[in-house]
N, C-alpha and C positions, 0 to 999 in steps of 0.2 A: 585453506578452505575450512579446515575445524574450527579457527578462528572465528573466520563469520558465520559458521551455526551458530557458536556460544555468543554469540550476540543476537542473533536472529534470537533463539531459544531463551534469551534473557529478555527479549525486547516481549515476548509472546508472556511470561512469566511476569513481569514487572507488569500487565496491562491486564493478565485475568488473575490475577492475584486476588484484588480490592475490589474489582467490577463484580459483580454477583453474578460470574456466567461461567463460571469454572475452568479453572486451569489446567484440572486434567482432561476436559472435552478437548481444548483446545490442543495442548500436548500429544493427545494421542494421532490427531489428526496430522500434527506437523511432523511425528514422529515416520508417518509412514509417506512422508514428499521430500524429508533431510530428515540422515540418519549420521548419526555421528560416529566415525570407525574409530571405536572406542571399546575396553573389553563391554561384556552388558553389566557385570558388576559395578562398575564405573559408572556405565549411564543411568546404573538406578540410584545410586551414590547423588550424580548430579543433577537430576529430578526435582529430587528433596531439598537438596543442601543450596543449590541455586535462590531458594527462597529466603537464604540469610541476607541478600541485599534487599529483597521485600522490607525485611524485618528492620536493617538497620535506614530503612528510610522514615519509619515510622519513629523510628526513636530520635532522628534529628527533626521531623517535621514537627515532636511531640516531646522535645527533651524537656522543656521546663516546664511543663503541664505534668508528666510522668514522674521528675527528681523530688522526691518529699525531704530530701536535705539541702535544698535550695537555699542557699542565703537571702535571697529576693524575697521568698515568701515569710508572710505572716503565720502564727502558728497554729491558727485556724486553718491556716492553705495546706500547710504540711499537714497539718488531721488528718485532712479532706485528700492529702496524695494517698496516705496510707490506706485510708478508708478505700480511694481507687482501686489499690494494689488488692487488697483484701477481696475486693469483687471480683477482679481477674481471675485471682487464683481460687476463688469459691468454682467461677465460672467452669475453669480447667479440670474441677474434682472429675467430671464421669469420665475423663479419657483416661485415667490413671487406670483402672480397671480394664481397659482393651488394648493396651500395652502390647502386650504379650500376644496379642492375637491381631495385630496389624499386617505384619505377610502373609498370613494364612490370609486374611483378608483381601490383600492384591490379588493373591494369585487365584482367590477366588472369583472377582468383582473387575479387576484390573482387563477389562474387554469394551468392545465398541458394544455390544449388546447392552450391558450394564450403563455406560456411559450417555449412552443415546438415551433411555428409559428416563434416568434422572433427569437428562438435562431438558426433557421435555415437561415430566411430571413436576418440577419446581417451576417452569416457564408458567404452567399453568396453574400452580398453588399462588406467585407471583400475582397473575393478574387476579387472581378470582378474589384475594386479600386486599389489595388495592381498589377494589371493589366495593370489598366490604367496610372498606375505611373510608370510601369518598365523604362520606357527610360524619364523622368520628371524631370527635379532636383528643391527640392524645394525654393521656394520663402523666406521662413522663418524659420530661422533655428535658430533662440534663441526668448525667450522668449521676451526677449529686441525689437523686430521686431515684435511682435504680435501690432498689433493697435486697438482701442476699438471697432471697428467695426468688428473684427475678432473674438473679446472675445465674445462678442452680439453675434454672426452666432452659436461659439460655446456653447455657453449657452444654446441658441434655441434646438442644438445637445442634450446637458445634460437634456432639460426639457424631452425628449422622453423617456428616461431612467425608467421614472415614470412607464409606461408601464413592469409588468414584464415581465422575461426573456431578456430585451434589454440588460441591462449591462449599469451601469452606466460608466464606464472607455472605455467601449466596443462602445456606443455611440459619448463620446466627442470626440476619438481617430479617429475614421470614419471621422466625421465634420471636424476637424482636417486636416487631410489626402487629403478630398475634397477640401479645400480651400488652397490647397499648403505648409502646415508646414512637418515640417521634423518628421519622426515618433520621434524620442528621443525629439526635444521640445514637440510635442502633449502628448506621455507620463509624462512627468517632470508638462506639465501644469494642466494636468488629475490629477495629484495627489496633486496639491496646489488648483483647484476645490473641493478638496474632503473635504476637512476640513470645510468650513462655510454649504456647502450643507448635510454631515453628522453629523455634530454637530447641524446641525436647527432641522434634522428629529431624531434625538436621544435625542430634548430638549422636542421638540414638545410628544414622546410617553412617556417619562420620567414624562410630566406634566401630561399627559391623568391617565397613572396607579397611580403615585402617588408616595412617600418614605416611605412607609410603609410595606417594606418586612421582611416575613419570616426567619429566620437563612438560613435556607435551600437554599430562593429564595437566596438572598443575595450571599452565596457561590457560586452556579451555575454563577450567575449573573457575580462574579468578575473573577472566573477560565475561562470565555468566554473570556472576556475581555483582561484578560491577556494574553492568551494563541494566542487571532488573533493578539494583540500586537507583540507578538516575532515574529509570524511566517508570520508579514506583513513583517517585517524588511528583510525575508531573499526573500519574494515574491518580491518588489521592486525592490532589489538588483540585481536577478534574471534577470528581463523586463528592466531594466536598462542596462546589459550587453548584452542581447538577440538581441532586436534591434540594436545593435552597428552594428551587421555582417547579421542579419535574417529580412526578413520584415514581415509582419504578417497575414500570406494564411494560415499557420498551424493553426493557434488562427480560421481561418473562417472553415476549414475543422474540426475542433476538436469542431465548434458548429453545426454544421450540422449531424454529427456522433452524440451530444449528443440532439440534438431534435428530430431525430428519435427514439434514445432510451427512451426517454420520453413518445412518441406517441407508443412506443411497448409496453412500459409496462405499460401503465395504461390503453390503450386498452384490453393487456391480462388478466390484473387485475380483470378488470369489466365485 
């Protein structure tokens, strides 16, 4: 049975990871319909760390775009990887400073209260943007054109994410959007964001619990892992094609529909 949670729980992860509707809305919600008899140290461990197959989907779906040591490319491309890299990690500067202050932060924020509020307030910063964009064409429409000042704005976007229910993808994407990039680069760059900012907070609780699991934990542990892996790959794929033709008012209307329901039911719960 722990088996097919860590699948269930990776298939829920692998799909609001990238989607801009947040993962920990969804999380909390499935958390209280399958619970995994696990210690809670453990389950907050694989929360996080579950996110390493997010990460390592983006890095096969993104390996030679990403590799600036590439044989393939020209040595303008490798610039142009570095220059990438260079933007990511501008992007990652504001979270280094709240470091230190991210449990204090769960266990302040870490509630359906918090989670329902955001996931309504961005459903509705979503459409009212999209709005403002209908007749706009954007400023920047590859990555190549983002300037470090724009990855800085965006990072700022990405530190708010902390906050649950924001949506980390769901955040940069907004930021994004407001300062004139084209939804398919904001997306593309949301997901090359994800890798040093998910890989820190997967090193970080990975250090806290420790490498000393259970068979059992261990099992659970990798069939998450695996299982958000595959099913990052076809989420991507997905948001990748979506935006080519859609812009993204259904993604604000589909948080708003699910912050109310959050607020029903743990209203009626109690």
């Amino acid at each position: 049975m722990e088996i097919l949670k860590a699948i269930l729980f990776g298939i829920v992860e692998g799909i609001t990871e990238w989607l801009p509707i947040s993962s920990t809305g969804h999380l909390i919600l499935l958390e209280n319909f399958v619970k995994l008899n696990m210690p809670a140290d453990f389950i907050e461990m694989f929360r996080v760390v579950i996110q390493l197959g997010a990460i390592m989907a983006v890095v096969v779906l993104y390996f030679h775009r990403l590799n600036p040591f590439s044989s393939k490319k020209t040595k303008y491309e490798k610039r142009d990887t570095f220059s990438l890299w260079g933007k990511i990690i501008t992007a990652c500067l504001p979270l280094i400073p709240l470091v230190p202050f991210n449990d204090k932060i769960d266990r302040l924020f870490y509630n359906y209260q918090t989670v329902a509020v955001t996931l309504i307030v961005y459903g509705i910063l979503f459409i009212a943007v999209e709005n403002r964009n209908r007749h706009r064409v954007p400023s920047i429409c590859s990555i190549s054109s983002i300037d470090y000042r724009s990855a800085l704005i965006i990072g700022l976007f990405q530190a708010l994410a902390l906050i649950p229910g924001t949506s980390r993808s769901g955040a940069t994407i907004l930021g994004s959007l407001l300062i004139g990039i084209s939804r398919g680069t904001a997306a593309e760059f949301t997901f090359f964001l994800a890798i040093p900012t998910m890989l820190g907070a997967s090193i970080v609780k990975l250090c806290k619990f420790g490498l000393a699991y259970t068979p059992a934990e261990a099992a659970v542990l990798l069939i998450g892992v695996v299982t958000a892996f595959l099913v990052s790959l076809l989420a991507i794929r997905f948001l990748v094609n979506y935006i080519k033709k859609h812009d993204f008012k259904p993604f604000g209307y589909y948080r708003i529909a699910l912050g109310a329901l959050v607020f029903a039911y743990f209203l009626l719960a109690h």
